[in-house]
MARRO-142705 format. One record per atom (N, C-alpha, C): z, y, x. Coordinates in steps of 0.1 Angstrom, whole numbers, plus 5000, padded with zeros to 4 digits. Example, Ala and Ser with C-alpha at 12.3 -4.5 7.8 and 13.67 -1.06 7.14 Angstrom:
<nodes>
507849435132 507849555123 507849675132 507149785128 507149895137 507950005129 
</nodes>
This chain:
<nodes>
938435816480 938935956480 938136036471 938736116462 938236196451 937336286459 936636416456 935936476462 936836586466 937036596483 937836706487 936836836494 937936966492 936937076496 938037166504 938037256513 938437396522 938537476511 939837536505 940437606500 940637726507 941437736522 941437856528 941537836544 940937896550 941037816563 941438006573 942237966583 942138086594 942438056607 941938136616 941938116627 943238106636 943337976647 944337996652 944338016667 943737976673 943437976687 942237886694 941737926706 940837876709 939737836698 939637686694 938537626686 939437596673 940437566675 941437596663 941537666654 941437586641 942037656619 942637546620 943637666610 944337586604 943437606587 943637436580 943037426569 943537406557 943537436543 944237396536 943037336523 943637226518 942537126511 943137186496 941737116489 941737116473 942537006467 943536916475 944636856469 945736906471 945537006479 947337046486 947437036497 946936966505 947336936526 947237006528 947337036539 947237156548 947237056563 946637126578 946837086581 945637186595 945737156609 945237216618 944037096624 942837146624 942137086632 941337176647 941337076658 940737126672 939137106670 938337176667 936637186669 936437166682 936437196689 936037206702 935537076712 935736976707 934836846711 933936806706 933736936689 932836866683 931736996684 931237056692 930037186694 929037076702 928536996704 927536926715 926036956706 925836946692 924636926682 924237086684 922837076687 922637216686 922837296678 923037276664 923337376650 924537426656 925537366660 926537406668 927037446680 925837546689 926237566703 926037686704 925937786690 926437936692 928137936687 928937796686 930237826679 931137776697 930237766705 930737786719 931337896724 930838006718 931738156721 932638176711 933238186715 934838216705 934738286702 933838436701 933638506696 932938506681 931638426683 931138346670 931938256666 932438156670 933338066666 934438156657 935038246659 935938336649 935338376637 933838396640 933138476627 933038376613 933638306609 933538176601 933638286587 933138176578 933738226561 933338086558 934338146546 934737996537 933438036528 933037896528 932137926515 932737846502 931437756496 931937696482 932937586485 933037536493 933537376500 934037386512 933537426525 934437446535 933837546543 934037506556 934137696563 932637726569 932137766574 930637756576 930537906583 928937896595 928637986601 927538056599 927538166601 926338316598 924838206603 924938096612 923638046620 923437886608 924037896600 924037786591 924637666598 925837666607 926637526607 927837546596 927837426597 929337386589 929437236593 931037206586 931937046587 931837026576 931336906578 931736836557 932936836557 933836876545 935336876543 935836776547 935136626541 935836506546 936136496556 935636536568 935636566586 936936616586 936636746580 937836816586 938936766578 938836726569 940336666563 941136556570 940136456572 940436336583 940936406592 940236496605 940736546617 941836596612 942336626601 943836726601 944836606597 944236516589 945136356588 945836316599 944836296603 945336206623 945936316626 945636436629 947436546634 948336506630 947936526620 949536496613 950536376613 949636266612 950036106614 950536116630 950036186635 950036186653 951336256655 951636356648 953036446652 954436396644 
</nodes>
């Protein structure tokens, strides 16, 4: 796989973006099974969990988490393969 990156991502519900890639996909991924690592257990409040920005490559938080794109590209693959 060539090098993929988060083009535009927004909120949809609960732990839920929808995400759109630097080949064209698009596609919705669920976070919410993946907060257990500490870097990730202020994105337990939905309220932080909303506060996201895209940065150079994918979406990332004010406390310095982020998803490698490849992650989130995969999790929106299997959606879609799955529906």
């Amino acid at each position: 796989m060539e090098n993929i990156w988060v083009t535009n991502a927004e909120y949809i519900k609960g732990y839920e973006l929808e995400l759109h890639f630097s080949d064209g996909s698009s596609g919705n991924v669920d976070l919410e099974g993946y907060l257990d690592k500490p870097i990730f257990e202020p994105l337990n409040s939905i309220e932080f969990f909303k506060r996201f920005k895209l940065g150079s490559w994918t979406v990332e938080w004010e406390n310095g988490a982020d998803f490698a794109p490849e992650f989130l590209y995969e999790k929106c693959r299997r959606v879609m393969a799955s529906s």
